[in-house]
N, C-alpha and C positions, 0 to 999 in steps of 0.2 A: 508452401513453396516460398523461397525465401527469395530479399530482393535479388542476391548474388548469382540466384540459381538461372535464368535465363536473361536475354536482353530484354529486346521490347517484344511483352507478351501481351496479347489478348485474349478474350473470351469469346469466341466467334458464336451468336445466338444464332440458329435458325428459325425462323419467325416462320418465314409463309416459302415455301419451293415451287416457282415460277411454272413448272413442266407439269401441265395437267395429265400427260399420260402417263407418267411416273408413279408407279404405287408406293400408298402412302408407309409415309415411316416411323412416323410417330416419333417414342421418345429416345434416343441412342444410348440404350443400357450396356457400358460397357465396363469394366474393371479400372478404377484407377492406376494407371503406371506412374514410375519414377521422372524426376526430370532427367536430360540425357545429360550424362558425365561432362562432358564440356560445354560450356555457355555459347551457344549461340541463339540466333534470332529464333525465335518459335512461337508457336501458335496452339494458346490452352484453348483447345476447342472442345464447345456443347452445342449441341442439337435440343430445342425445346420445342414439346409440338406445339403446334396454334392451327388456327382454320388457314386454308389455301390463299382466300382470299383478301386476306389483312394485309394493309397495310400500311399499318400504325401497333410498333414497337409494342410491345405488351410488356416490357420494361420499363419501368419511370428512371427518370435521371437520378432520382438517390435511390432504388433499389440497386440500379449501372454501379452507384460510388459504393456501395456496400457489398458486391460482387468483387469488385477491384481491390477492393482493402485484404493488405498484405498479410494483417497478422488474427483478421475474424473474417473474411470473404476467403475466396481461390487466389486471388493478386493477379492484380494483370493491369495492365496500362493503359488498357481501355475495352469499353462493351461492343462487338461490332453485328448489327442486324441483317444476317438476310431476305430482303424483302424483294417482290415482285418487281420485273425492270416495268421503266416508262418510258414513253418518246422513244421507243424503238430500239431500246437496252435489254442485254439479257435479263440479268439484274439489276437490284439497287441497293446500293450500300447506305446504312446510316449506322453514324458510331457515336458514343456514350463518352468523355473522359472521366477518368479515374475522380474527378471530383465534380461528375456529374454534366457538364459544358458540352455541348453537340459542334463538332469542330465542322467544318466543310468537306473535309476528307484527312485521309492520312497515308502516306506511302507505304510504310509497313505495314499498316493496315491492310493495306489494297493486296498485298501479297500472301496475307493469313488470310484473307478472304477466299481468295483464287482456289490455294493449297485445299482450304474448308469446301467448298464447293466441288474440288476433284474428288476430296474422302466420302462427300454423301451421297454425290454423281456416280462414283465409281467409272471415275474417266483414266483411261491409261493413255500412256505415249504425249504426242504434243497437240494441246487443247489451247483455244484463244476464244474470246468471248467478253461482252462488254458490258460494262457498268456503269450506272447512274449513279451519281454523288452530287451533294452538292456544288462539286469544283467542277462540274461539267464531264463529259463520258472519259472513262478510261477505261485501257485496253490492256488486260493482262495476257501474257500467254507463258501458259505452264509448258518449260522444253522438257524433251527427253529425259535429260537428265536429273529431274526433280527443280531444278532452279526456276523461278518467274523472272519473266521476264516483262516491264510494265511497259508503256507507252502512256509520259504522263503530262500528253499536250504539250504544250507552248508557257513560256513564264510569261507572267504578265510585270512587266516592268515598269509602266506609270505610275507613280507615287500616288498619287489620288486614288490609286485603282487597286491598292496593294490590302489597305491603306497605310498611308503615314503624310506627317503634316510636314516632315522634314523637304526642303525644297530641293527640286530636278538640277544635277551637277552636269548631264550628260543626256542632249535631245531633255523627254520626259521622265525620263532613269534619274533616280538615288541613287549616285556610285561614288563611295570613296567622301560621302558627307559625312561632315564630323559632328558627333554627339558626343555632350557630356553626360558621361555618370560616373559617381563616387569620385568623383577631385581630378578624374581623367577625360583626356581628350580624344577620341575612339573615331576610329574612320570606319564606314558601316556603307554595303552597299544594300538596295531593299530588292527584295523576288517575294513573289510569290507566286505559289506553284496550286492556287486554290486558295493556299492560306498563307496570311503572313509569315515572311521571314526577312531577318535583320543579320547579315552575314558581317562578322570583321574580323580582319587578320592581325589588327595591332592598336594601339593608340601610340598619340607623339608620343607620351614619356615611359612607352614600352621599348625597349632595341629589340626585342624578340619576342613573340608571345607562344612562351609553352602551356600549350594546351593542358596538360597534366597537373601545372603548377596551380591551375584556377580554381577558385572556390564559387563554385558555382552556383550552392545553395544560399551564399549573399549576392551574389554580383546576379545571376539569374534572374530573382523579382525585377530587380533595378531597372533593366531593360526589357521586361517583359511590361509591367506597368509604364513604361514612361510617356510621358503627356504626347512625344513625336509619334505615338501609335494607337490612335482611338478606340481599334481594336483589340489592343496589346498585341503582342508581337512572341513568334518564337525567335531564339535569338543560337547564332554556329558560330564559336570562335574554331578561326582554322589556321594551323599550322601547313603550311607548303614544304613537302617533302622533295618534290621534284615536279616537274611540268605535267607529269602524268601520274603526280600521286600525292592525294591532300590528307589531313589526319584534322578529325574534330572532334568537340565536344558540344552537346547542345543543353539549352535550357529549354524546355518546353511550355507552350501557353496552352496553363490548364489543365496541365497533370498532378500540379500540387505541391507543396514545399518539402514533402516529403521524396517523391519521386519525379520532380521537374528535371533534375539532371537524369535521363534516360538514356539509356546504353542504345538506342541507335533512333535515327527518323529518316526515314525516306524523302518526304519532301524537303526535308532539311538538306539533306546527300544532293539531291537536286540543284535546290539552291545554293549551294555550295561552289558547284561546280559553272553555275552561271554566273557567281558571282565572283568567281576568281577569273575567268575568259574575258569578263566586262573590264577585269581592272588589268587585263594582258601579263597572269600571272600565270596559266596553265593551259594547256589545251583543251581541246573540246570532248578528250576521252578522257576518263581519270580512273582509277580504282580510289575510294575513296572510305580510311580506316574511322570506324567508329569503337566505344568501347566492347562492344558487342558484333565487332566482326569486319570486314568488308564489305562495301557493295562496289558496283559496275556504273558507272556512269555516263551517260551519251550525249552531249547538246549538239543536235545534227544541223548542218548548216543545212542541208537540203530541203528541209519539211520545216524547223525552226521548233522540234518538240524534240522533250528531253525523256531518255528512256535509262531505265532502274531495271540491273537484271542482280536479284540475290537470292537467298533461300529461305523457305516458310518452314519451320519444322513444327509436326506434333508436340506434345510436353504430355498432355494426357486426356480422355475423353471422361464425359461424369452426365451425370443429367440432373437438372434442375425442375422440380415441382413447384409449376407457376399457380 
């Protein structure tokens, strides 16, 4: 599968299946398909059997980065486990990146999850159910129509908390601080939504920042490693289309210099969207374009958590002899 052929794709492992009265499945021998003719978000999902009750990945993190690889593995943007829920979770997610690094969660992830768990469930119509990450529980729910729909908390806005050493512009909020990289002066607002992100819409000696025009595989590292982020940082430049519609490009912490610019991230889209409301550029709903598609975005004033409704698709089933 080539990088071009879908957006952000993953390898959904099944590790261990939570439902002891489910009989078992073993390994999902099924015919490799094609990818689907047009690029959207999708989800290269395997089922590996393991014992019920494991749970601890039977993946190592460079077996993970040698699955991911595009041109000797299947390619995918990341390894995602399912393993048995805790603390009163149906499940619990734990993901791999493409160069091995265990992120706290991932929004599109969370949605090839859901999708994975309807195909081995064999759940029809509208299904909600909740998962354990390390970003704390989150609540998918697969509607009618094929689309998930997430519930992805509350952003956490304190700088300390994000992290980043850049200092609070607003209350304890990063909003609209300026950081230099590469000879510019970059206004950058901080979320994170589990995991770092570093959202900007321009620098001073930009008048407009096209998204398109960006080179991402330099400028990318720059802010992904820079000293304001101890944990390095994923990083959204966005263009503002209109109040209720933003367009971005993201670099991603941790997927590698090869595929860091990623055709779409959920928490990123999240972030995104809190971070244009903070700087009173956009409303609190947004559709918001990635290269790999649109998604739906919610920062609800009522509850204070942002919700991500897009689509999970298949790409193909295989099975791996662990």
């Amino acid at each position: 599968m080539s990088p071009a052929a879908a957006t952000t794709t993953f390898v959904a492992i099944s590790i261990a299946v939570p439902n002891p009265t489910a009989p078992s499945r073993g390994r999902v021998r099924l015919p490799l398909g094609g990818v689907p003719a047009a690029p959207r978000r999708a989800v290269a999902s395997m089922a590996v059997s393991a014992p019920r009750d494991s749970s601890v990945p039977k993946v190592t993190p460079e077996e993970a980065a040698k699955l991911c690889d595009r041109n000797f593995g299947i390619g995918a943007d990341g390894v995602i486990f399912v393993m048995p829920g805790v603390n009163g979770a149906d499940y619990t997610m734990r993901i791999f990146n493409s160069d091995g690094s265990e992120p706290e969660m991932c929004g599109n992830g969370v949605r090839c999850f859901a999708r994975f768990i309807a195909e081995i469930e064999n759940l029809q119509g509208t299904n909600r159910f909740t998962i354990h990450t390390g970003a704390g529980k989150i609540v998918p729910e697969i509607q009618s129509d094929g689309q998930v729909k997430v519930d992805m908390g509350e952003p956490i806005l304190s700088g300390l908390d994000i992290p980043t050493k850049l200092l609070a512009t607003k209350n304890k909020a990063v909003v609209q601080a300026e950081l230099a990289v590469e000879g510019l002066t970059w206004h950058v607002t901080c979320v994170s939504m589990g995991n770092p992100h570093c959202v900007t819409f321009g620098a001073n000696e930009l008048k407009v920042l096209q998204v398109d025009d960006l080179k991402l595989s330099e400028i990318g590292p720059k802010f992904e490693h820079h000293e304001m982020f101890p944990a390095r940082t994923n990083t959204e430049f966005v263009q503002v289309l209109s109040r209720s519609h933003l367009k971005m490009r993201v670099w991603e912490r941790g997927a590698g210099l090869t595929v860091g610019a990623t055709l779409a991230c959920g928490t990123g889209a999240c972030a995104v969207v809190v971070a244009a409301v903070l700087e009173g550029r956009a409303e609190r709903k947004c559709v918001v374009d990635l290269p790999g598609g649109p998604l739906e975005i919610e920062w609800r004033e009522d509850d204070n958590h942002v919700y991500m409704t897009g689509p999970a698709e298949v790409v193909f089933y295989g099975s791996v002899v662990h």
